[in-house]
C-alpha positions in Angstrom: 22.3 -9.0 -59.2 21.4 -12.4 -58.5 21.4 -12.3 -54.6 19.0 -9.3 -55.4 16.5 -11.6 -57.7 17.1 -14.4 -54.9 15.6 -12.0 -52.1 13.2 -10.4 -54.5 12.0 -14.1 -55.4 8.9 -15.1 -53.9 9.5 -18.0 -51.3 12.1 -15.5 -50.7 9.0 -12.9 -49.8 6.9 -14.8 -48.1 9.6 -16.0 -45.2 10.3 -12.0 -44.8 7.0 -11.9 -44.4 6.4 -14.6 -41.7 9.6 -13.6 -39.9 8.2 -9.9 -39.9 4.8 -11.3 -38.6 5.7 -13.6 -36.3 8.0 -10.8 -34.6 5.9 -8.4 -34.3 3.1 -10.4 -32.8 5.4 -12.3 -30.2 4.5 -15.5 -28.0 2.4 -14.9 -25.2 4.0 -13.7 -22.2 4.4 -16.0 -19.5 2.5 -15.3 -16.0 4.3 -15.7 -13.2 2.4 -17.4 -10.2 3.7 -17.6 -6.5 1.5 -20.0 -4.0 2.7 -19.3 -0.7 1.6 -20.7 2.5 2.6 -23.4 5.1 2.6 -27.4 4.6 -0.6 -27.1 2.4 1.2 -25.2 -0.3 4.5 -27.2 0.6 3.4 -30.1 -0.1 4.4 -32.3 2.6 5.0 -35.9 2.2 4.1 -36.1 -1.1 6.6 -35.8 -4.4 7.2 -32.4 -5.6 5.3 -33.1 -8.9 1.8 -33.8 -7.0 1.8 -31.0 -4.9 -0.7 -28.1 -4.9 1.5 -25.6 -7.0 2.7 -28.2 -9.3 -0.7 -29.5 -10.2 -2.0 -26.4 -10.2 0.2 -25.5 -13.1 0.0 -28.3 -14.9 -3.7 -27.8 -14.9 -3.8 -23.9 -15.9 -1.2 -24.9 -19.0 -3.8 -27.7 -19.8 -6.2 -24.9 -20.1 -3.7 -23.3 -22.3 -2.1 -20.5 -20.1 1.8 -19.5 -20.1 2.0 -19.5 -16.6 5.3 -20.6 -14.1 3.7 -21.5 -10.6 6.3 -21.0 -8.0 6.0 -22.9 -4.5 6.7 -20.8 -1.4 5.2 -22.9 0.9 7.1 -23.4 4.5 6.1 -26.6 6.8 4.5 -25.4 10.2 4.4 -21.8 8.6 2.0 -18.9 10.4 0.4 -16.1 8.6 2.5 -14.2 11.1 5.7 -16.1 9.4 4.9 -15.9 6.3 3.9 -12.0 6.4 7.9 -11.9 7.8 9.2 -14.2 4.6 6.9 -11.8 2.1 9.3 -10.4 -0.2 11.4 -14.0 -0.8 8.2 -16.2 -1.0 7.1 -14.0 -4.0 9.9 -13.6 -6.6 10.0 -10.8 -8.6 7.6 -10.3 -11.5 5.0 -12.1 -10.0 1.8 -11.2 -11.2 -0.9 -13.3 -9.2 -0.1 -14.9 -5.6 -2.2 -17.8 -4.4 -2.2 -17.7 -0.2 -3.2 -21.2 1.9 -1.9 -20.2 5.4 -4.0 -20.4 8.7 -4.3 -23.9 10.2 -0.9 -23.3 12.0 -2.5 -20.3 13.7 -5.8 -22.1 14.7 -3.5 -25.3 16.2 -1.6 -22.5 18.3 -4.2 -20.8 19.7 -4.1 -17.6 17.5 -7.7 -15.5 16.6 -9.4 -15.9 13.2 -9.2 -11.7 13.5 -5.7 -12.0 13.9 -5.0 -14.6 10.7 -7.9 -12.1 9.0 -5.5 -9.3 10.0 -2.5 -10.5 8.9 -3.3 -12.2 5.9 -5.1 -8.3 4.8 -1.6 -7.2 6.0 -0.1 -9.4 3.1 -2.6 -8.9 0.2 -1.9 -4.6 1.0 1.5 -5.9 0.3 1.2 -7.8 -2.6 -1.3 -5.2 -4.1 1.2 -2.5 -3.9 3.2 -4.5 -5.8 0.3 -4.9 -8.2 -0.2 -8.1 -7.8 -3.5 -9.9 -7.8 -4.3 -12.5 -4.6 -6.6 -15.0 -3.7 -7.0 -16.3 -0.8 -8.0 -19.7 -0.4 -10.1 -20.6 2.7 -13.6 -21.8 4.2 -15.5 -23.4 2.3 -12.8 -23.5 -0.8 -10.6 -25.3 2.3 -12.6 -27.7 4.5 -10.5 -28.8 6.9 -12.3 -31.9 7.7 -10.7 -33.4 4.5 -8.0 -33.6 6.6 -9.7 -36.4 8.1 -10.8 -38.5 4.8 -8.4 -41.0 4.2 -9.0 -41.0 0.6 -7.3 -37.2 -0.1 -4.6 -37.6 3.1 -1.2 -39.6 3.6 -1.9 -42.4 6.0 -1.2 -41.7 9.5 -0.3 -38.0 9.0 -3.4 -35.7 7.9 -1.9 -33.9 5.3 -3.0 -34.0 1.5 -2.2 -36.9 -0.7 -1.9 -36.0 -4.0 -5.9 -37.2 -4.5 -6.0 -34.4 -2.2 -4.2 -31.4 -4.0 -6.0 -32.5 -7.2 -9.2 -31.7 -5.0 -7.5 -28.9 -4.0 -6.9 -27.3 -7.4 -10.4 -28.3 -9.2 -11.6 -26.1 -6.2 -9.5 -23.3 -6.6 -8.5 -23.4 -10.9 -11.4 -21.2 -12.1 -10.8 -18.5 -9.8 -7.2 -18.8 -10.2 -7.5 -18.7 -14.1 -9.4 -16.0 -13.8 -6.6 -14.0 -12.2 -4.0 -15.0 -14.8 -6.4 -14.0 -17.6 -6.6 -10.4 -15.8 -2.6 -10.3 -15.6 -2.3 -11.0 -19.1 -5.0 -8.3 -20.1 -3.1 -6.1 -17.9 0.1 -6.5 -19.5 -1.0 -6.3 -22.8 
């Protein structure tokens, strides 16, 4: 009798209550992101916390998202190579993929219609897995910042971590915009 005035009571109440609410409404499902790509998404001489799909997450939670940014990026990858490597560079349950790939192609002699090609190749892909993509290139991606010594590691061309934060102040809005969609989606 006096467990049953004890649960009856109303703290008691109230914490069924909350514990009722708080599981039926549960917290916000992560997104899962995959960047995948050559040395650009790598990140290439630079520590693992300042590269592009680091920072990139870092910024999106700052904006309040749930997201996990995965980084499939391969030094000296192709779009050739990396439409081979599709299905590891994108773990399962990804909902949005971020694609830098290219400047490998162009350095070997290979057509913008053929990167075009293959890159369409991989969004098909991805979209039949229903995943969202973007694509980052010209003008998002000037490669003459390559060249400014101010957003690249000395001596080597590729991004600093000046350069990735660049990088993603480009590209966040339009890759918030695809994690919003994901979420809507899976709601």
């Amino acid at each position: 009798m006096q467990l049953l005035r004890r649960l009856l009571s109303p703290s008691c109440f109230v914490a069924l209550c909350v514990g009722l609410f708080v599981s039926a409404f549960p917290a916000s499902a992560q997104v899962q992101v995959a960047v995948i790509g050559d040395s650009n998404v790598y990140g290439k001489g630079v520590a693992t916390s300042e590269n592009y799909p680091s920072q990139l997450e870092a910024a999106l939670k700052a904006r309040g998202l749930n997201v996990s940014v995965s980084n499939g990026g391969v030094n000296g990858d192709t779009s050739a190579g990396l439409a081979a490597r599709l299905d590891s560079a994108v773990p399962a349950g990804t909902r949005v993929a971020v694609i830098w790939v290219g400047v490998n192609d162009v350095r070997r002699g290979v057509s913008r219609a053929e990167v075009l090609s293959n890159v369409a190749g991989i969004v098909s892909r991805l979209r039949a897995r229903g995943i969202d993509s973007y694509f980052i290139k010209p003008p998002v991606y000037d490669v003459a910042d390559h060249k400014n010594p101010a957003l690249t590691i000395q001596g080597d061309g590729h991004f600093n971590a000046a350069g990735y934060r660049r990088m993603v102040a480009k590209t966040l809005g339009t890759v918030q915009s695809l994690v919003v969609k994901a979420k809507k989606k899976a709601a």
